[in-house]
MIMAR-784229 format. One record per residue: z, x, y of N, C-alpha, C in turn; residue in one letter. Coordinates in steps of 0.2 Angstrom, whole numbers, padded with zeros to 4 digits, always signed. Layout:
BEGIN
ZXYZXYZXYA...
END
This chain:
BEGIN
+0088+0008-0283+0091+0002-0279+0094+0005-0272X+0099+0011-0272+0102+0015-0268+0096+0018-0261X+0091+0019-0266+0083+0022-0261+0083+0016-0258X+0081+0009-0260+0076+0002-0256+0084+0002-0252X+0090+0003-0252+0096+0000-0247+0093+0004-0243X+0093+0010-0243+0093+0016-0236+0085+0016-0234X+0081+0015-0238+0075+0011-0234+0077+0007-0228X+0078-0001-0231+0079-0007-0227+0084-0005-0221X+0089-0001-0223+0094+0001-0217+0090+0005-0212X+0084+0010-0213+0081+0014-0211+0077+0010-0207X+0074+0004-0209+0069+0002-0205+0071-0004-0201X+0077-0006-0203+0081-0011-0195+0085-0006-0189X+0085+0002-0194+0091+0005-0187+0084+0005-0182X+0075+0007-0186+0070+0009-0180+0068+0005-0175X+0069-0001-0181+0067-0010-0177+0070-0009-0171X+0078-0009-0173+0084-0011-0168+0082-0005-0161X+0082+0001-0165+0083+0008-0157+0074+0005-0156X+0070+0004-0157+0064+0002-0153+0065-0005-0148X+0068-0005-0150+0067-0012-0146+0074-0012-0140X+0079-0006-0142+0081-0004-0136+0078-0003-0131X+0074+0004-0135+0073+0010-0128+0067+0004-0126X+0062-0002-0128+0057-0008-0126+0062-0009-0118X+0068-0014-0123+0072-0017-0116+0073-0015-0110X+0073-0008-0111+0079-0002-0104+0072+0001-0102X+0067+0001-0103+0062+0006-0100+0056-0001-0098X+0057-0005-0100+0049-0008-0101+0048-0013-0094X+0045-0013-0088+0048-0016-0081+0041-0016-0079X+0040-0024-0075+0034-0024-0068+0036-0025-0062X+0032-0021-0059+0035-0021-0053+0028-0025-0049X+0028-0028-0040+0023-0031-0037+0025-0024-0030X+0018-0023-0030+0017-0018-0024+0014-0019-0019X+0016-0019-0014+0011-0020-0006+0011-0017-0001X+0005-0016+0002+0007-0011+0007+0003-0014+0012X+0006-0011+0020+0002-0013+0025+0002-0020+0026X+0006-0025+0027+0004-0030+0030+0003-0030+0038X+0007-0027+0039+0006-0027+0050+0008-0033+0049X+0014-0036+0049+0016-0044+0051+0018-0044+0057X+0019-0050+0061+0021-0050+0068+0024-0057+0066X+0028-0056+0071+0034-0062+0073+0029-0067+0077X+0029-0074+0076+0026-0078+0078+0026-0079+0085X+0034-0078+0086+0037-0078+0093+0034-0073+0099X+0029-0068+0096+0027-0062+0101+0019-0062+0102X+0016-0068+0098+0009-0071+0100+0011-0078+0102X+0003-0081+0109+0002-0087+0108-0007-0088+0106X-0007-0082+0103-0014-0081+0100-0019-0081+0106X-0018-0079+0110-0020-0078+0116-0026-0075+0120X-0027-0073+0128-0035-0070+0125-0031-0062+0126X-0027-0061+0129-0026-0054+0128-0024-0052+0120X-0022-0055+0116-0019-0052+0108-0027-0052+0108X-0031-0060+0107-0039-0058+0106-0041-0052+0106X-0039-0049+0112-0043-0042+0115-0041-0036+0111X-0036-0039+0108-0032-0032+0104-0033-0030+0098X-0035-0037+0094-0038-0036+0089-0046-0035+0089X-0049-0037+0093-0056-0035+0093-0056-0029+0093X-0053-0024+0096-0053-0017+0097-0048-0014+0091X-0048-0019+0087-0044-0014+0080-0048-0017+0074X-0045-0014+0068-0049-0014+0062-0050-0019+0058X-0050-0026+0062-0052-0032+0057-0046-0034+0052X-0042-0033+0054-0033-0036+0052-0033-0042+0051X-0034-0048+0048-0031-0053+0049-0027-0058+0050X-0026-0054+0058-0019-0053+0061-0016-0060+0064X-0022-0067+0067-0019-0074+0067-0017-0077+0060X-0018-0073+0055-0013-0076+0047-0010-0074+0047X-0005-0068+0052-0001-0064+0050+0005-0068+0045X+0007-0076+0047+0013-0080+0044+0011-0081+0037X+0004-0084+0036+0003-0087+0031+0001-0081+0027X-0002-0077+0027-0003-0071+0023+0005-0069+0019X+0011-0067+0022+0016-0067+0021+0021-0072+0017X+0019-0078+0019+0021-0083+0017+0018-0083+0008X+0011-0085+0008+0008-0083+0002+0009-0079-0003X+0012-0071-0001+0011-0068-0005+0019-0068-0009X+0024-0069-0003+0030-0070-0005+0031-0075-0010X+0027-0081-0009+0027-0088-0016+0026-0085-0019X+0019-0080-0020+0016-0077-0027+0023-0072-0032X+0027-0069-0026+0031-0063-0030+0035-0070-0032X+0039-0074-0029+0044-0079-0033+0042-0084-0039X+0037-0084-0039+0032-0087-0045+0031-0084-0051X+0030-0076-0049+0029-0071-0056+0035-0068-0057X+0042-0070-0053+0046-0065-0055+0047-0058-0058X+0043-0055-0053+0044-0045-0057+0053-0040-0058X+0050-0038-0059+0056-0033-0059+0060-0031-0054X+0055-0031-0046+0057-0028-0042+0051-0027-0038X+0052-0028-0029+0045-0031-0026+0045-0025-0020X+0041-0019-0023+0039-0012-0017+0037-0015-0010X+0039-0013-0005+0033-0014-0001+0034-0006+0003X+0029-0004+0004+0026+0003+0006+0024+0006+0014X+0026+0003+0016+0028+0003+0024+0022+0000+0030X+0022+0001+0035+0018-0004+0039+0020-0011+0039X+0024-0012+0040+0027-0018+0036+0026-0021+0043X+0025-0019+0050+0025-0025+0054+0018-0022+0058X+0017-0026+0063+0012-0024+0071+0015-0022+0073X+0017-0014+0073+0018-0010+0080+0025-0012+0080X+0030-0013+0077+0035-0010+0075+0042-0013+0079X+0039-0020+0081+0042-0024+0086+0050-0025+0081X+0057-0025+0086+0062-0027+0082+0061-0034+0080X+0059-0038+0085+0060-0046+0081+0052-0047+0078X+0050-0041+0074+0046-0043+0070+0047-0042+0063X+0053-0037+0064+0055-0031+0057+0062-0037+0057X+0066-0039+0060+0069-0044+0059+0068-0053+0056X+0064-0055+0057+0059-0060+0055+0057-0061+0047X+0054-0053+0048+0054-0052+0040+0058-0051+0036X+0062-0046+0040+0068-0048+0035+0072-0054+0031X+0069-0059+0036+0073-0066+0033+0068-0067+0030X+0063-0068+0029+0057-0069+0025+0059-0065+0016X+0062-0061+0016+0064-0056+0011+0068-0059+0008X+0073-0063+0012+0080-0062+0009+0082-0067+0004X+0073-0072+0003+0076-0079-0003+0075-0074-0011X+0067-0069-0007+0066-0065-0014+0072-0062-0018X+0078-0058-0013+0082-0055-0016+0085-0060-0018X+0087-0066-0016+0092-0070-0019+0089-0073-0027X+0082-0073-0025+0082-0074-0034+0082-0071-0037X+0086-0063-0040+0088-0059-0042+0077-0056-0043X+0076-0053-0037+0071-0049-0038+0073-0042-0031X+0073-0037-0033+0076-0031-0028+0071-0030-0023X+0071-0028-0018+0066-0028-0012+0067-0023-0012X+0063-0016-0012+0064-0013-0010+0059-0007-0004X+0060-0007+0002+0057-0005+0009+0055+0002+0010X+0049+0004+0014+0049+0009+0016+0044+0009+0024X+0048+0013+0027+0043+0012+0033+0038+0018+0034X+0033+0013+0039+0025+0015+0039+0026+0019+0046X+0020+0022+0047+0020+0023+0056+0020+0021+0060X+0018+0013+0058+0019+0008+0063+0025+0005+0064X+0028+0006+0060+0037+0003+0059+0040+0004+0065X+0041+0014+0067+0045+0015+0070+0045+0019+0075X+0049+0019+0081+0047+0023+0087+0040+0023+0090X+0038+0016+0089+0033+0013+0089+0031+0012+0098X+0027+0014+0102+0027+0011+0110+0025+0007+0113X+0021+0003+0106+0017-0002+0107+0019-0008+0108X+0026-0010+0105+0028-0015+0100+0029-0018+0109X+0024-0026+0107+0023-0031+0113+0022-0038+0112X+0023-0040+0116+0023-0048+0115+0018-0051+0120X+0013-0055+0117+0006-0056+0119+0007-0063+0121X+0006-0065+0127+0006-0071+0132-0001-0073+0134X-0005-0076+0134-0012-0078+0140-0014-0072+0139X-0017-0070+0144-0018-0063+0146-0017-0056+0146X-0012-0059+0146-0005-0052+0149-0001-0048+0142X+0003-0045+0143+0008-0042+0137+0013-0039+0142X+0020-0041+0139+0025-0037+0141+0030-0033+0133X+0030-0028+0136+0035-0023+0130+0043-0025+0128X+0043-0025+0121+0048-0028+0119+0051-0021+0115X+0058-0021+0114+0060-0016+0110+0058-0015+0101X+0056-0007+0103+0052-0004+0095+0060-0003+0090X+0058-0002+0084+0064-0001+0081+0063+0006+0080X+0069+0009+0080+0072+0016+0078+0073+0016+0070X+0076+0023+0070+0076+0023+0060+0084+0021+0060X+0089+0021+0065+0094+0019+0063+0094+0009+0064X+0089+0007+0067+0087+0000+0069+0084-0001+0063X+0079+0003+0060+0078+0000+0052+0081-0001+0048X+0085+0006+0048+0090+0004+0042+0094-0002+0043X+0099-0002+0047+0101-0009+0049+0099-0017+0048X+0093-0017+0050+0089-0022+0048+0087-0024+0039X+0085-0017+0036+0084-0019+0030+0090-0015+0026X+0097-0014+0027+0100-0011+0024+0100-0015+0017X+0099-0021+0016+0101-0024+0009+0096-0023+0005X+0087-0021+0009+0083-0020+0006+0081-0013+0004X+0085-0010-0003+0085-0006-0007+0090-0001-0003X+0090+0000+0001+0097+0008+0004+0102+0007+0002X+0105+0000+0004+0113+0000+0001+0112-0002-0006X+0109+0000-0008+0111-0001-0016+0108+0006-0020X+0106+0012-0015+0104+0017-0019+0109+0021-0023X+0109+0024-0025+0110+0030-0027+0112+0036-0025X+0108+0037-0020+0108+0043-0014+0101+0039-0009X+0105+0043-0003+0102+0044+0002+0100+0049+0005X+0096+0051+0011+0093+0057+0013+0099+0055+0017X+0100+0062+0022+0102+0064+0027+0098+0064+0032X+0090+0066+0031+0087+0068+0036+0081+0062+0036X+0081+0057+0032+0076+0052+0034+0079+0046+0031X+0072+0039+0032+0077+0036+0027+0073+0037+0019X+0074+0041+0017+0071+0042+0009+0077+0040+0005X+0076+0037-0001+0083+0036-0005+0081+0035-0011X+0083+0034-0018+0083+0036-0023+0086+0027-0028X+0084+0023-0030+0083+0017-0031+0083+0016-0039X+0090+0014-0043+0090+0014-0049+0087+0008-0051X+0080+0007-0053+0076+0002-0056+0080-0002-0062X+0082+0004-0067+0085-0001-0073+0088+0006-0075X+0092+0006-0084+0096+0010-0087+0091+0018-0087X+0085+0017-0088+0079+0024-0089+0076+0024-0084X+0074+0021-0077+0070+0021-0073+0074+0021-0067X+0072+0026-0061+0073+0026-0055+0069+0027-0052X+0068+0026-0043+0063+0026-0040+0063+0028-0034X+0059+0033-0032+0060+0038-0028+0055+0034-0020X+0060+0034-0016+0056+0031-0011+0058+0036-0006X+0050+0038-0001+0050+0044+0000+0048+0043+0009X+0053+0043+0015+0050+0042+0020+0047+0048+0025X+0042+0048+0027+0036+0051+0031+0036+0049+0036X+0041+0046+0042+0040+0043+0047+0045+0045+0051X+0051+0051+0053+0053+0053+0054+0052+0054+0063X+0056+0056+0068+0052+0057+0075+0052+0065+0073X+0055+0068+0068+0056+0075+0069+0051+0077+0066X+0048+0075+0062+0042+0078+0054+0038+0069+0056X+0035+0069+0061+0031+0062+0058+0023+0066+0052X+0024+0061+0048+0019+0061+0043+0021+0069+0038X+0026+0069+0039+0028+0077+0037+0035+0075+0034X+0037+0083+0029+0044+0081+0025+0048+0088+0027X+0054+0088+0032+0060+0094+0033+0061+0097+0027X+0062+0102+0027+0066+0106+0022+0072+0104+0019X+0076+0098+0023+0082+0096+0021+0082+0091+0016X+0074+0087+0019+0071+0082+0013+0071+0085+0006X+0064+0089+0008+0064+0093+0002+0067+0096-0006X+0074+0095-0001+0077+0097-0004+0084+0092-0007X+0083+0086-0003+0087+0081-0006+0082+0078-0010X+0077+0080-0013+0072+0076-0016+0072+0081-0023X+0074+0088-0021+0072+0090-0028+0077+0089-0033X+0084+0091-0028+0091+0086-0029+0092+0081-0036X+0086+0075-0031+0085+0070-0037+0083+0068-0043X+0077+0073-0042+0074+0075-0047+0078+0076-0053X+0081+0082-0052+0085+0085-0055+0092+0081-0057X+0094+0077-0054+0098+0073-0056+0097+0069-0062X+0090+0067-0060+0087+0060-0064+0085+0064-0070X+0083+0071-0072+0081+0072-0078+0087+0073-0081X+0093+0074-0078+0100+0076-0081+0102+0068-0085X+0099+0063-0081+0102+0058-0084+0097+0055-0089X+0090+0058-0090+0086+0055-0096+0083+0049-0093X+0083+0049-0085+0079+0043-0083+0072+0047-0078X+0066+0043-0081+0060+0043-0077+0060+0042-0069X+0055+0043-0067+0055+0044-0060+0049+0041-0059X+0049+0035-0054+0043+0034-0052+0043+0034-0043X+0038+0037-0038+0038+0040-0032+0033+0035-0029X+0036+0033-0022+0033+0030-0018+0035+0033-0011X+0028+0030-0008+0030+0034+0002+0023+0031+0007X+0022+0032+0013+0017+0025+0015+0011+0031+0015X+0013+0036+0018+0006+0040+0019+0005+0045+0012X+0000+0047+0010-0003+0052+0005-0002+0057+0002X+0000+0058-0002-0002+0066-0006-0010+0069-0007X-0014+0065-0010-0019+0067-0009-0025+0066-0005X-0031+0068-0003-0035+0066+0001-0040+0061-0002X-0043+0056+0000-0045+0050-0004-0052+0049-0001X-0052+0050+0005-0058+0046+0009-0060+0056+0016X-0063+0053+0018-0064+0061+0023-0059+0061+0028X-0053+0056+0029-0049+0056+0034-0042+0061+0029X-0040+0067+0033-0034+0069+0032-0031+0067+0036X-0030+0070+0043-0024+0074+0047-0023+0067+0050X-0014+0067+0048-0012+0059+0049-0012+0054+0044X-0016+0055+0039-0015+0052+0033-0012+0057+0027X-0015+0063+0024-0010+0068+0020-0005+0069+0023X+0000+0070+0021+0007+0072+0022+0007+0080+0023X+0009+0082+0027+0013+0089+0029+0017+0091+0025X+0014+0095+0021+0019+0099+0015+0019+0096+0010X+0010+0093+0008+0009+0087+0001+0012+0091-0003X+0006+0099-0005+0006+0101-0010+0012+0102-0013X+0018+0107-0009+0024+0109-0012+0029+0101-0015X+0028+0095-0011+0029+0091-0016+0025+0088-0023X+0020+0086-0020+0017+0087-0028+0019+0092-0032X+0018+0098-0030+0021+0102-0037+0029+0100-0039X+0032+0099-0034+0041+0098-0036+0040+0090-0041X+0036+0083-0038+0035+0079-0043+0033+0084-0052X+0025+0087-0054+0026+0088-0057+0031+0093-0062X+0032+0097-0058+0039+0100-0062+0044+0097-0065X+0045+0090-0062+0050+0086-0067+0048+0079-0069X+0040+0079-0070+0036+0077-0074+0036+0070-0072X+0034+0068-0064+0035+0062-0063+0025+0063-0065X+0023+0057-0064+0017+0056-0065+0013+0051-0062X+0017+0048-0058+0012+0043-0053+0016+0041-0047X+0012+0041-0042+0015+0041-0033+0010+0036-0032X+0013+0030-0027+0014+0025-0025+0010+0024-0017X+0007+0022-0013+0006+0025-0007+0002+0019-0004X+0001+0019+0003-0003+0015+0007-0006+0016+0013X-0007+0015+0017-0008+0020+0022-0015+0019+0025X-0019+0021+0019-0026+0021+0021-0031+0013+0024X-0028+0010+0019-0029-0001+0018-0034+0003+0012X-0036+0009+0009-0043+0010+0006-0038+0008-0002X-0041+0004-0007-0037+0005-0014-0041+0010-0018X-0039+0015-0021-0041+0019-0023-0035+0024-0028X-0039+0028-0032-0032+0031-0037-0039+0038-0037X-0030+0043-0037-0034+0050-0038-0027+0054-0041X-0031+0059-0048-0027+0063-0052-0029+0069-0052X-0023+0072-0049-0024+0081-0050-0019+0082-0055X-0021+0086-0060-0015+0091-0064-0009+0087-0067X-0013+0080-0068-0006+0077-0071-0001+0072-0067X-0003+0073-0061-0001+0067-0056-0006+0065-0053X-0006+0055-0056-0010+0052-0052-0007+0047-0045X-0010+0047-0041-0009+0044-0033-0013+0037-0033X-0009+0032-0034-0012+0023-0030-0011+0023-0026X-0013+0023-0020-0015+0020-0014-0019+0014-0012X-0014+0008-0010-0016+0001-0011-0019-0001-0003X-0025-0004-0003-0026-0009+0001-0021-0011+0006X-0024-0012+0011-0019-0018+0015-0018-0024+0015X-0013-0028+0014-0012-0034+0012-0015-0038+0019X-0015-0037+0022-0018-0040+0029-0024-0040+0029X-0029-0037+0029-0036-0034+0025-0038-0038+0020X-0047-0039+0024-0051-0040+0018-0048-0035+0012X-0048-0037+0004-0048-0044+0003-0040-0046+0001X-0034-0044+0004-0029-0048+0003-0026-0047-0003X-0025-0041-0005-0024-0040-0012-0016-0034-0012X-0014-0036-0017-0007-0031-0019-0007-0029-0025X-0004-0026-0028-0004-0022-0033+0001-0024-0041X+0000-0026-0046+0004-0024-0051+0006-0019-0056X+0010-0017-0057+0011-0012-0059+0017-0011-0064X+0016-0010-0070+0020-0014-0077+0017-0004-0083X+0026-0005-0085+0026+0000-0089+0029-0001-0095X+0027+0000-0100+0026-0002-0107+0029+0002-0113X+0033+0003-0114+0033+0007-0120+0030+0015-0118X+0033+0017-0111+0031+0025-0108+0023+0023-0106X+0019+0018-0105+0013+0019-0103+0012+0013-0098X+0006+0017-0093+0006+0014-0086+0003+0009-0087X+0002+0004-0085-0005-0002-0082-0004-0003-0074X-0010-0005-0072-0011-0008-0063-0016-0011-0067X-0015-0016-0061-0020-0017-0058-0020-0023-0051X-0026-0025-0048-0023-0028-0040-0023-0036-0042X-0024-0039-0037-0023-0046-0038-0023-0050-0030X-0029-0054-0030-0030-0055-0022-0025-0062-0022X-0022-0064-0014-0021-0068-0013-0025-0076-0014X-0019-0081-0017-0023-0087-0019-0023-0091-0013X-0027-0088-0006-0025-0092-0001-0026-0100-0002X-0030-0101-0006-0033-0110-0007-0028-0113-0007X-0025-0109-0014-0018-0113-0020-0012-0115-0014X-0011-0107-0011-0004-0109-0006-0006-0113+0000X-0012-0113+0001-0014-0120+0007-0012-0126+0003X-0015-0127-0003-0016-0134-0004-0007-0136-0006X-0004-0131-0008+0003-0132-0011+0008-0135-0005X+0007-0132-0001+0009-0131+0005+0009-0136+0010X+0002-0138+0011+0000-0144+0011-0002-0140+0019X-0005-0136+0019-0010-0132+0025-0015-0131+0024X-0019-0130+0031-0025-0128+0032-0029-0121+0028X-0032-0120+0025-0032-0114+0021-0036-0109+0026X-0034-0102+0028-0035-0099+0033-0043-0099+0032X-0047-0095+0036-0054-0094+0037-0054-0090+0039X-0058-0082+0032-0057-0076+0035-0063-0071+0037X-0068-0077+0037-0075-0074+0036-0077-0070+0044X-0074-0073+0047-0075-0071+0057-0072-0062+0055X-0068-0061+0053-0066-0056+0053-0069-0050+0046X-0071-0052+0042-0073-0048+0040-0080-0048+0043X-0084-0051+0045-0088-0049+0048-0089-0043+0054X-0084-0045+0058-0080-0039+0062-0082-0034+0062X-0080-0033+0054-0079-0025+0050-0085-0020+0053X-0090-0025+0053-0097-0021+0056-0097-0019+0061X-0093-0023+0066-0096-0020+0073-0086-0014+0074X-0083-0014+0071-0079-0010+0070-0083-0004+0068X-0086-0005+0063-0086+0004+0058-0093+0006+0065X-0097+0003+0069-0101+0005+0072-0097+0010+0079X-0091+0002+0080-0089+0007+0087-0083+0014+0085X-0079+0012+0079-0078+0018+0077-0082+0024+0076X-0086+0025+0071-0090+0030+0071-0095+0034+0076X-0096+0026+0080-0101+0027+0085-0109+0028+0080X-0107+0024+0075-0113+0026+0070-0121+0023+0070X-0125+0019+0075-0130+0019+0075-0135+0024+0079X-0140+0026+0076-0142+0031+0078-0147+0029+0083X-0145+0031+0089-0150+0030+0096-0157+0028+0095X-0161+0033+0091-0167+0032+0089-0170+0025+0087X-0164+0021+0084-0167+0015+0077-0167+0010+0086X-0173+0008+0084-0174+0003+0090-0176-0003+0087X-0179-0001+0081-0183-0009+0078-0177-0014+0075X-0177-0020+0076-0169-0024+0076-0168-0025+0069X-0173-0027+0065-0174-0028+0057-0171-0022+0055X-0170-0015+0057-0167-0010+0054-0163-0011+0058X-0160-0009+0061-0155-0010+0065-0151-0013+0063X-0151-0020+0059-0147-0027+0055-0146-0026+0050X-0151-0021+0048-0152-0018+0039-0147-0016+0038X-0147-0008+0041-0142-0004+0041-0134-0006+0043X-0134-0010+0048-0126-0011+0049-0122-0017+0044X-0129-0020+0040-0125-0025+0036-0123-0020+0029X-0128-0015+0029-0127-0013+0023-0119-0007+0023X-0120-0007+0031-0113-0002+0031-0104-0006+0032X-0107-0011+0034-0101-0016+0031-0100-0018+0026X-0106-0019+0021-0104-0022+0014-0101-0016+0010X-0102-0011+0010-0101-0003+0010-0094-0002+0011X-0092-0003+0018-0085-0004+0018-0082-0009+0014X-0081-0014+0014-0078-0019+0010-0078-0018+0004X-0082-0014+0001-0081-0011-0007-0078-0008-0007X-0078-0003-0002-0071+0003-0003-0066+0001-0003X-0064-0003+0005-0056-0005+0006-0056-0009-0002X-0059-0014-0006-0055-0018-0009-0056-0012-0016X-0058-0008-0018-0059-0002-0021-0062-0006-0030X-0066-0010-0026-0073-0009-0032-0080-0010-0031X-0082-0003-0032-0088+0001-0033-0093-0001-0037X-0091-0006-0041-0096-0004-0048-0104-0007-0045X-0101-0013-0039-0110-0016-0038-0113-0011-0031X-0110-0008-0029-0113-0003-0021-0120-0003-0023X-0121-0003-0029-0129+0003-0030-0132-0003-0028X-0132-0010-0030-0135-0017-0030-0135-0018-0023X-0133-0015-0018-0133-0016-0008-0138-0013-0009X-0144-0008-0010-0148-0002-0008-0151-0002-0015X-0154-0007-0018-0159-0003-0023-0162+0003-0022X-0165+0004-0018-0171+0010-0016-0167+0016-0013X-0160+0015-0011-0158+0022-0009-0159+0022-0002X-0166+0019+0001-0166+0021+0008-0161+0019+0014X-0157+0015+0013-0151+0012+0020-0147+0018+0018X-0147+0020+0014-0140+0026+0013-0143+0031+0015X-0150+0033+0012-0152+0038+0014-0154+0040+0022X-0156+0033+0027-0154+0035+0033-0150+0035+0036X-0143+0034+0032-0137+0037+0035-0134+0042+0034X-0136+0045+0031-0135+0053+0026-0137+0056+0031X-0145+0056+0034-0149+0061+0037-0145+0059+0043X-0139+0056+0046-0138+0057+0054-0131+0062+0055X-0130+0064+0047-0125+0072+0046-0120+0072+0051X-0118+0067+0053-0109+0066+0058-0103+0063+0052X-0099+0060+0056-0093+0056+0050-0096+0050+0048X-0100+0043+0050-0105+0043+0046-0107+0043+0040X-0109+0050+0042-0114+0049+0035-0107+0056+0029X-0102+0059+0030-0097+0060+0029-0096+0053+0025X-0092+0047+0029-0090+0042+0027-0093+0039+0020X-0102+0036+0023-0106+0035+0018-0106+0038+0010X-0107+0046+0011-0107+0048+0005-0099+0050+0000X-0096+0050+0005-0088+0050+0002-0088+0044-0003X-0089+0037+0000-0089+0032-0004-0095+0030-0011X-0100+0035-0009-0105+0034-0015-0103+0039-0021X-0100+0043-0019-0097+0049-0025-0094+0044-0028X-0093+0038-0026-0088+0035-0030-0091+0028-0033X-0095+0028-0031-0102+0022-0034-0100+0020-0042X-0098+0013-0045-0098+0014-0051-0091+0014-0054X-0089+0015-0048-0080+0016-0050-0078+0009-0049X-0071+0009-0052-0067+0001-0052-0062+0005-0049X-0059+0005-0044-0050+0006-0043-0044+0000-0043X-0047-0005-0045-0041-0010-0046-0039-0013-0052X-0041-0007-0056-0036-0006-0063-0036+0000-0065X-0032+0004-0068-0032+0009-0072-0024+0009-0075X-0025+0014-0080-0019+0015-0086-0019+0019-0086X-0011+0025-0086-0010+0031-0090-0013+0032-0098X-0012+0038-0100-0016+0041-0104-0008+0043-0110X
END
């Protein structure tokens, strides 16, 4: 009898302590990165803005509202734990764009969901930041890091934990076992790089956090690892000695944006998510929900229909612009090759390196091989041995692949 009481006692104290440590650890969060929103006030969609976007990467920059609008009813609809965004949060870094959205923000946190902010390189100290009329553009004031913080101080800084001295990075208690380490790269003195003083306010935290028995999860706009053939400007200055200070006190997945590419990459025990652009074909953010110590993602595209018809709007129309993407990756790269005179190749090839692209940005892989039965479109862009064909085969190494879902192990 004395045995089955200390049983039964034994198997409510495990119920009970499981289903604490369930409560205090167990959290989703919605991640997004890159929107480029612009205040409404600083277009009249004009032909100079026109001009600015033809010569940029196919942004879905005339939905900058309703894109925003969208995603923000999708966070208040799911109610997460806590709603990341990972910097690039405007066009060029305009103050009454970074202000605008801020109001955009502020019903989220009222319905008890935490915002929590990081700026991109478009954010700040930005010299671009302009307001587009007819033809013309005149310069309006970019935001500083003291101008950001200001702006979003209620989103995630003043409720930290700590702050940097040297950047805005700060240290973000998610719940009783989870903090989160948001990691800024945007500095005038270290851009896309991290000071010694950082460094070390970070190891700090680290170290704090292991003393208090809570997990660490790290987020920041630009890279730790390299993902695509592009570094300088997208890897961080001084990745590795961060990544090794992550593993050392056993964080195990970093947060990031930067590229618009979705994609995930693990070295030694730390894995790196790098989300698409929200602005970006195809419109997609990230969830990401921890469970009893194990990871899940996955992405989740915008319901633009749903929020039109809810809304009782027009549902945007984003085909003009993905489109685009082809005569982009052509003038970027400069990638058709002088020789190809016949038009039917010529069409061949450029549709095929835009479908190409748009599998990578939305980071699923698994039909690429179905663009190119036979191997030849790719194969004539192999032999032209520039970035190109660099680009091309970066992305077939990855042929096959899904990156808009993965689980820790």
């Amino acid at each position: 009898m004395k045995r089955l009481r200390l049983a039964v006692i034994l198997s409510v104290w495990i119920i009970i302590w499981g289903m604490k440590i369930q409560a205090a650890a167990d959290y989703r969060v919605f991640i997004a990165s890159d929107p480029h929103y612009i205040a409404a006030s600083l277009t009249d969609g004009g032909e100079y803005y026109q001009k600015v976007l033809d010569s940029g990467d196919s942004k879905f920059m005339p939905y900058s509202e309703e894109i925003m609008d969208a995603f923000l009813a999708a966070v208040l609809e799911a109610q997460p734990d806590a709603l990341l965004l990972t910097g690039d949060l405007t066009f060029n870094g305009a103050v009454i764009s970074h202000e605008a959205l801020a109001e955009k923000l502020r019903p989220i946190e009222a319905a008890g969901i935490p915002v929590l902010v990081l700026t991109g390189n478009h954010d700040v100290f930005n010299i671009n930041a302009a307001r587009y009329h007819g033809a013309e553009f005149t310069w309006v004031p970019f935001a500083t890091t003291e101008l950001f913080s200001g702006i979003y101080d209620n989103f995630g800084l003043s409720e930290a934990l700590s702050t940097d001295t040297d950047s805005l990075s700060y240290m973000y208690p998610l719940n009783a076992e989870t903090r989160v380490l948001m990691l800024d790269f945007n500095t005038l003195h270290d851009y896309c790089g991290v000071s010694e003083t950082t460094r070390s306010w970070i190891e700090q935290q680290l170290r704090d956090a292991k003393e208090a028995g809570a997990e660490v999860l790290a987020a920041g706009h630009q890279n730790l690892f390299q993902h695509t053939v592009f570094h300088d400007g997208y890897v961080i200055e001084g990745a590795k000695p961060i990544a090794d200070l992550l593993r050392r006190y056993s964080v195990s997945l970093f947060l990031s944006g930067h590229l618009h590419v979705q994609h995930f990459r693990e070295e030694n025990g730390l894995t790196e998510i790098t989300g698409s652009a929200l602005c970006s074909y195809p419109c997609q953010y990230g969830i990401l929900e921890n469970t009893g110590g194990v990871f899940s993602y996955e992405t989740r595209r915008l319901d633009m229909k749903k929020w039109a018809e809810e809304n009782n709007r027009e549902e945007p129309v984003f085909q003009h612009f993905t489109e685009a993407a082809a005569d982009y990756m052509t003038a970027h790269f400069k990638a058709v090759p002088a020789e190809v005179t016949d038009r039917a190749e010529l069409e061949a090839m450029t549709a095929y390196l835009q479908q190409l692209n748009l599998a990578c940005f939305a980071g699923d892989l698994r039909s690429v091989q179905s663009l190119d039965p036979d191997g030849s479109l790719a194969q004539r862009w192999l032999e032209e041995k520039n970035l190109t064909a660099l680009y091309v085969s970066s992305i077939l190494k990855d042929a096959g692949s899904d990156f808009t879902h993965w689980k820790s192990q």
